[in-house]
N, C-alpha and C positions, 0 to 999 in steps of 0.2 A: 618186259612189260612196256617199255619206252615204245620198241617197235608196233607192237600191238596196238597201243592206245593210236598209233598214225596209221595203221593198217585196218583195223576192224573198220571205221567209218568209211573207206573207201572201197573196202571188200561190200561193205552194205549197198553202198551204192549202187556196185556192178551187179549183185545180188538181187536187187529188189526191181529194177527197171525193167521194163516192159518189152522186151527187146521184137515180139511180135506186135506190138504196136507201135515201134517206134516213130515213124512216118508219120503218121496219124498226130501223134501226142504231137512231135514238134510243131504243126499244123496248128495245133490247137495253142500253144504258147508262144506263136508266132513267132518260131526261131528265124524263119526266113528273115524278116526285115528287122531284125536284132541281131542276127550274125551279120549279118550286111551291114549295117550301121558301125557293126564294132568293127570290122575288115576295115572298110574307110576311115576312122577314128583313128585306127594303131595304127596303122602307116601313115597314116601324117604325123601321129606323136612321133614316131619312129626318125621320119624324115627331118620335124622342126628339134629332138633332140642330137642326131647328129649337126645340124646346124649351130646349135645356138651350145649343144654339148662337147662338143671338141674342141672348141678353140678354150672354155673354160677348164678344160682338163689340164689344158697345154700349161695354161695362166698358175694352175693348183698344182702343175709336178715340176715346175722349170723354178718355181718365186718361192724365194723365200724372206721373211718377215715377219712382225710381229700380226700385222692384218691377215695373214694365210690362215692360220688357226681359226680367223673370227669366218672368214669368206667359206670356207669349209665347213664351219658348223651350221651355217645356213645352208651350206646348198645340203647337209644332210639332215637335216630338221623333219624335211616332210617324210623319213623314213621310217619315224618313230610320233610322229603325229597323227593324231587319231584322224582319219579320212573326213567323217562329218565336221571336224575342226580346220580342218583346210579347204571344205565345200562355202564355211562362214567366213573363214578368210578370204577365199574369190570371191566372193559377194560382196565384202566390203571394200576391194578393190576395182572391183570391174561392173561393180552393179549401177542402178541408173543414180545413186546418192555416192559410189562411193569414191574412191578416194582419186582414181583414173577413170572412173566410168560416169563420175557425176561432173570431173569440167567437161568432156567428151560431150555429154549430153546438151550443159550449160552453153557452149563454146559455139556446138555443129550440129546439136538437135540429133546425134549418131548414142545410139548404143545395143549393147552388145544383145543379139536377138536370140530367143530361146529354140536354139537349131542347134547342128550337130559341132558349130565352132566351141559352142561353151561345153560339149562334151569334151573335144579335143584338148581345152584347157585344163581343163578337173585333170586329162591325166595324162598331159605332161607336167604339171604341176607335182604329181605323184612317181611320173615314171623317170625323169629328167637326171634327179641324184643317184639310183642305179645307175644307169647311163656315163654318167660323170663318174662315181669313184668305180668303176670296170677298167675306164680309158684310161683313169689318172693311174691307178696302180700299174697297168701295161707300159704307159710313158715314162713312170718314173723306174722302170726295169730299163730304159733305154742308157746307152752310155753318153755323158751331157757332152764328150769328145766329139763326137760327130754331128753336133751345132758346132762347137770351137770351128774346128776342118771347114765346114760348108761357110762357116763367115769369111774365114778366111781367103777359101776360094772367092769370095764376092758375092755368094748369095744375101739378098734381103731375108727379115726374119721370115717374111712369110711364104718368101720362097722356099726357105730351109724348113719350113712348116709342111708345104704342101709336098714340098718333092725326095725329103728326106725323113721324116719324125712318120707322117700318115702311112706310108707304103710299112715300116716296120712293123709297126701297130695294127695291121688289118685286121688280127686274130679277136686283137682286145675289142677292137670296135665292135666285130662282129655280135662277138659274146654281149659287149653292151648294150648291143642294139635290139639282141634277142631277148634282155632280160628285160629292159626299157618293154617290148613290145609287151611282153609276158603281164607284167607287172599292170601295160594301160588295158591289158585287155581285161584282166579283175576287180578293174576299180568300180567300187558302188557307191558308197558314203558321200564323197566330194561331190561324184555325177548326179547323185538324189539330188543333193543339197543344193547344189549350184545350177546345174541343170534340169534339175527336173526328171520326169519319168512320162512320155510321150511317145507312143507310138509311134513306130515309121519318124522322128523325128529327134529325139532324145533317148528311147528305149533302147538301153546295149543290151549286149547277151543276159550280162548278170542280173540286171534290172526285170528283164524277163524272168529268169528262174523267179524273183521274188516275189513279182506278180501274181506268177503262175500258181504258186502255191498257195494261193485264197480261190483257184479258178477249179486246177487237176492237179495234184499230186502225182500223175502217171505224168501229165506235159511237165511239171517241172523236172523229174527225174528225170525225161528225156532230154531234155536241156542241158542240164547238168552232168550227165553222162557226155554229149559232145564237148562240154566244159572240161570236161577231166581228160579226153582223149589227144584234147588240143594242149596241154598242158603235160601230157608225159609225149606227145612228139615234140613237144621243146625244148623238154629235158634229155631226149635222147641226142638232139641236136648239140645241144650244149654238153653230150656226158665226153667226148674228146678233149676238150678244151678243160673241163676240171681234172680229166685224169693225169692229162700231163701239168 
């Protein structure tokens, strides 16, 4: 029954879509400059979570203390936060009042403009703590002997960072980066909220399917059918990596 209730909805999908009109339908729900919007989007979340997400990993699988616990529960908060609740808390931090985005304004007359940056945020915001507990669990599989060794030889930490700890780890990054990407390409709630719903401008894939479904129901099933195609070649990419 478990299997069913996850499998009927998507056997409907494949089911019910229009596959001789499929060109036409996405035309019509403007997948072109929606998928393209979200291509450029997740790769940069991609990009600024291996950034800003590895070296946090490093910080959550090597420290320990009684702040590890608290710094962890934040970064995995927005996992279990409702999406529209994290689109009102970017607004309240990055809007033209809020808490970073109203001295910003105050200060330099700068703020943040309704283009595809405030998409990028909504979801690394959302994609960022996948990303982070992926790494940390691969880093903390790591044996902590082989920092001892590399200090000892003389390496600095971040030498011992980049040229010992990251090269083990490629697997895990990977997987995180895939899931990080997965995860910003579905995001709609926060991206509503915070950014808006704009054509060629703010409009992701998802945001299209929603659209679409007050316009055609044939474009949005087209939609959402490349939605689901793109989301089991992920899973197929990632299915190595769970198995072992």
């Amino acid at each position: 029954m478990g299997l069913a209730l996850l499998a009927i909805p998507l056997a409907s999908l494949l089911i019910r879509v229009s596959w001789t009109t499929l060109g036409p339908d996405l035309q019509t729900a403007g997948a072109k400059d929606a998928i393209w919007l979200s291509i450029r989007t997740t790769l940069t979340t991609v990009v600024l979570c291996l950034l800003l997400g590895t070296p946090l990993a490093w910080v959550l699988a090597r420290s320990e203390g009684r702040w590890v616990p608290w710094v962890r529960a934040v970064v995995t908060v927005p996992l279990v936060l409702p999406p529209v609740v994290g689109g009102v808390a970017l607004l309240l931090a990055w809007g033209r009042t809020g808490v970073i985005g109203g001295p910003l304004y105050d200060w330099f007359g700068w703020r943040l403009p309704y283009n595809w940056s405030r998409v990028v945020l909504a979801e690394v915001f959302v994609a960022l703590p996948f990303f982070v507990l992926a790494v940390e669990g691969a880093m903390r599989s790591l044996d902590p002997r082989y920092d001892d060794i590399a200090s000892t030889l003389g390496a600095t930490p971040t030498r011992t960072f980049t040229r010992v700890v990251i090269p083990q780890v490629l697997p895990g990054i990977a997987a995180g980066a895939m899931l990080a990407w997965a995860r910003a390409l579905g995001e709609f709630g926060a991206t509503l909220t915070f950014a808006g719903s704009f054509p060629g401008t703010t409009m992701t894939a998802p945001l299209a399917v929603y659209q679409a479904l007050d316009v055609d129901q044939n474009a949005a099933n087209a939609l959402a059918i490349v939605m689901l195609l793109v989301c089991v070649l992920v899973l197929g990419a990632l299915r190595g990596k769970w198995l072992r």
